[in-house]
C-alpha positions as CSV (number, residue, x, y, z in Angstrom):
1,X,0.0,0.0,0.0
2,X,1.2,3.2,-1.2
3,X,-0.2,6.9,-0.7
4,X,1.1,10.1,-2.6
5,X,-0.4,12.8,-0.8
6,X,1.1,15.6,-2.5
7,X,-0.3,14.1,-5.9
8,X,-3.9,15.5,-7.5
9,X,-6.3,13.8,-5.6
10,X,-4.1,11.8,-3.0
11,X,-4.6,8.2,-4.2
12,X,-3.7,5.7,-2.4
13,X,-2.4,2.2,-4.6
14,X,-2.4,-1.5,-3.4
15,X,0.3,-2.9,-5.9
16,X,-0.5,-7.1,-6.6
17,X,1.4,-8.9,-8.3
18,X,4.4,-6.4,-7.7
19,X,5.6,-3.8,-6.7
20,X,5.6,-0.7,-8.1
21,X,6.6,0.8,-10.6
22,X,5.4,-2.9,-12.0
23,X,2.6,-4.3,-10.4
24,X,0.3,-6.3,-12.6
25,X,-2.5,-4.5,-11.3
26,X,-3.5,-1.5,-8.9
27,X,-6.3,-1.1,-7.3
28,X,-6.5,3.2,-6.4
29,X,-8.5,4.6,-3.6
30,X,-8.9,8.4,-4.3
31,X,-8.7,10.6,-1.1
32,X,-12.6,11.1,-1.9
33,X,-13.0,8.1,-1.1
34,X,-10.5,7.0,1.7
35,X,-12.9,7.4,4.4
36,X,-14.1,3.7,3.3
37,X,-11.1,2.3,3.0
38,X,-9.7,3.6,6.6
39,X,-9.7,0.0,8.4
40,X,-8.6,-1.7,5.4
41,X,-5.4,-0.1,5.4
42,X,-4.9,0.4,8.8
43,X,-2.0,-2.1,8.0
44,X,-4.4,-5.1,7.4
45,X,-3.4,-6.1,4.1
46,X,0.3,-6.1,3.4
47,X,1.1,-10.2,3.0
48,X,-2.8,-10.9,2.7
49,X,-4.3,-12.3,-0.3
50,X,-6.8,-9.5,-1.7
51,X,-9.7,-9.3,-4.0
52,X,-10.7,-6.2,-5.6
53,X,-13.6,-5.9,-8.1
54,X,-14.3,-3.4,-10.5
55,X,-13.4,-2.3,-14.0
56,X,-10.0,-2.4,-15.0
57,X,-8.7,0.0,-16.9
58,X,-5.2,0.8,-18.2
59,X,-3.8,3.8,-17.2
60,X,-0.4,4.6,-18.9
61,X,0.1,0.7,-19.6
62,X,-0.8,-0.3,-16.5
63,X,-4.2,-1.8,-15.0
64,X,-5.9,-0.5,-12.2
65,X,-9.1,-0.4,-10.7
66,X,-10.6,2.5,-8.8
67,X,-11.8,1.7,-5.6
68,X,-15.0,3.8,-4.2
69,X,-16.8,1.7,-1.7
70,X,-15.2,-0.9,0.9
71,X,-17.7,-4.2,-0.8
72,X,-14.6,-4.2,-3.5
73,X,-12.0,-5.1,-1.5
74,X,-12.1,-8.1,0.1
75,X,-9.0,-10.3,2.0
């Protein structure tokens, strides 16, 4: 789990498959949107195996799905 809070929008990225800069795909959780997310990454995840639904979209080459309510993340 990353965060970039001096970035547009403050996302925050879960990298599977990889890390970044080459995950295989990234889930992003827009500051908007963080407030669901808050006990999720409250350090749960990091050596858990995750599931995140939603559409996938490339974004400079790389896939990644935007994350906007807690039901799409599940580990």
């Amino acid at each position: 789990v990353a965060r970039s809070p001096n970035a547009n929008g403050k996302p925050t990225w879960i990298s599977i498959g990889a890390i970044f800069p080459n995950p295989r795909l990234t889930p992003i959780i827009w500051n908007r949107n963080r407030h669901e997310f808050e006990s999720d990454l409250a350090g749960k995840l990091e050596g858990k195996s995750i599931c995140a639904y939603g559409e996938i979209e490339l974004y400079k080459g790389s896939a990644q799905i935007e994350l906007v309510k807690s039901a799409q993340l599940n580990y």
